[in-house]
C-alpha positions, 0 to 999 in steps of 0.5 A: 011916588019916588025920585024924579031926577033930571039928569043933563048932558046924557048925549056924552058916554058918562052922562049916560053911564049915569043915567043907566045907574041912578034909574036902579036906585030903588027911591028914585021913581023916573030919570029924564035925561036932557040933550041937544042932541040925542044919545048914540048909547042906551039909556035904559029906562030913562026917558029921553028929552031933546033940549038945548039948556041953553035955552030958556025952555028947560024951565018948561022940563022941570015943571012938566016932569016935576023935577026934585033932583037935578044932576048937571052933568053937561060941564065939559072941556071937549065938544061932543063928537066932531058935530059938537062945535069948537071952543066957543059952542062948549063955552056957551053950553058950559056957562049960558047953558048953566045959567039958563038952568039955575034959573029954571031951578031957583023957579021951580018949586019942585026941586029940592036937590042940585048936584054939579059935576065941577072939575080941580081944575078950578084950582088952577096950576101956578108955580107958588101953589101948595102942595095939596089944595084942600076944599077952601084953599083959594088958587093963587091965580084963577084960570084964565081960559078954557075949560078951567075958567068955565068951571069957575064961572059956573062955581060962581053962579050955583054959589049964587043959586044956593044963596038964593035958595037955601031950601036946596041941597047944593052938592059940588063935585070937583073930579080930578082928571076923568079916565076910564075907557071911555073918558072924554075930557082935554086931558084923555086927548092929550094922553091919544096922542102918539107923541106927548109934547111936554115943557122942557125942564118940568115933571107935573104931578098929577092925580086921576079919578076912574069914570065908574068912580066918578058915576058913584060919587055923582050917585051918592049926591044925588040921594039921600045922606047916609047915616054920619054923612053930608053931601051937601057942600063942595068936595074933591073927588080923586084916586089916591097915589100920585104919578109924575107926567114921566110916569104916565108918558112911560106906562102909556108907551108914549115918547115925549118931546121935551119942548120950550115954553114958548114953541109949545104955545106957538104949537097949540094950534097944531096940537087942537089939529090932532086932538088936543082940542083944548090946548088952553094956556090953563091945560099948558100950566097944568103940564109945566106945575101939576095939581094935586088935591086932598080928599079927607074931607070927600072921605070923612064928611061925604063919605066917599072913597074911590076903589081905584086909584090914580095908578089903576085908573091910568093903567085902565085907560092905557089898556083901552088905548092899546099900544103906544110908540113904545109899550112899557114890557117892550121898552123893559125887553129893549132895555134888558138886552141892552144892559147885557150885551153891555155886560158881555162886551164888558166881559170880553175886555175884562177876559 
């Protein structure tokens, strides 16, 4: 008998990109994906079981499918489609729902291996941060709301967990800022919209990883190590390159508006009305400081390396975009003819 893994979230597109991939690994015998709601994509050959796992039921999955392999994807910073709820229903899912599950699997004798898609954003963003963070780099000031503070309170939990049950290979995958066509995240909604508000005097960095990046690594920590490596512990998973917030506004053909600190915390509720659904004080402080991560130990221990980088994530993610206000090439042309016909007047009052 091969793998069972138990794969959560499968309802949002990369929980199912996931799903559709690890069911292709030749040890892995059956995938059961788990949501409240049913999936609008395929999942292949998964088997597809509707549950809320913030409820105490999915104890009862695990046993009846005998589950060794749990993959938790249902970490997320947006609610699932415009059904999906507000703010307090993804807390709930990204907190209770975690509780819920690390209690079924600290009582199932079956599961032998827990991976956890974790975010950087549990760094947080500060103006005295370092440079880079590494996996042990502790945040200067923990995230205060949204997604962020979700994930931190999660980290917490499953470091309880595997404490508990040391007999259980536990795997963190932090993922910087999630892009790719089909990218779901508070960051992706910022990126849609026609005008990126950003903080007057401030040019973030900031670095991405591509979704089918994020579906490998998640892959890899779900079987077995390969020969030299560890995916058991807490990893960074990012693009290499960084790009400035300028940079991205520009290769997106996104206008900014440079805005004060204060009339962008006035205008959040505006902002959530046009898709910027978690427009938290933690997303703001990622706009004004940045963040930037280490991935050497991801590389030399884990034995991952993206094949896209932060520039090629976000040039795939603009191209399923389309256009913006003012497309890179067109602004390039713009810009051509009007250094020449400042050179021809030149000319003229020379001539």
């Amino acid at each position: 008998m091969g793998k069972v893994v138990l794969v959560t979230g499968v309802a949002r597109r990369l929980g199912g990109r996931f799903a559709r991939r690890v069911q292709r690994e030749p040890d892995v015998d059956r995938v059961i994906g788990v949501d409240a709601v049913p999936p609008e994509h395929h999942l292949g050959g998964a088997e597809f079981v509707r549950a809320d796992i913030r409820q105490p039921a999915i104890a009862a999955v695990l046993a009846e499918h005998g589950v060794d392999t749990v993959v938790h994807m249902d970490v997320n910073g947006t609610p699932l489609g415009p059904r999906g709820g507000g703010r307090t229903s993804v807390k709930e899912t990204n907190v209770i729902g975690a509780m819920q599950l690390l209690g079924a699997c600290q009582k199932s004798p079956t599961v032998s291996r827990l991976v956890i898609k974790s975010t950087t954003s549990v760094y947080g963003s500060a103006p005295r941060d370092p440079a880079v963070f590494d996996e042990n780099t502790p945040p200067k000031a923990l995230p205060s709301g949204g997604f962020a503070k979700d994930a931190v309170e999660v980290e917490g939990y499953v470091r309880g967990f595997a404490r508990r049950r040391p007999d259980v290979a536990v795997t963190v995958l932090r993922f910087a800022h999630v892009l790719g066509p089909s990218a779901d995240s508070p960051l992706a909604a910022y990126f849609s919209l026609p005008v990126l508000p950003t903080v007057l005097g401030y040019d973030p960095r900031l670095q991405f990883v591509h979704e089918d990046d994020a579906v490998e690594a998640l892959r890899l920590a779900a079987g077995e190590p390969r020969k030299g490596t560890l995916n058991a512990g807490t990893f960074n998973v990012a693009g290499d390159g960084v790009l400035l917030l300028s940079q991205c506004a520009r290769r997106l053909g996104r206008p900014t508006v440079p805005m004060l600190l204060p009339a962008i915390r006035w205008g959040r509720s505006a902002l959530r009305s046009v898709g910027a659904t978690d427009f938290s004080p933690e997303q703001i402080r990622l706009l004004t400081h940045g963040r930037v991560v280490r991935t050497t130990h991801t590389r030399e221990v884990f034995g991952f390396t993206p094949r896209w980088t932060t520039q090629e994530t976000l040039a795939a993610f603009a191209h399923s975009r389309g256009e913006g206000l003012l497309p890179p090439h067109r602004l390039a042309r713009t810009v051509d003819r009007v250094a020449a016909l400042l050179r021809a007047e030149e000319v003229r009052q020379d001539g």
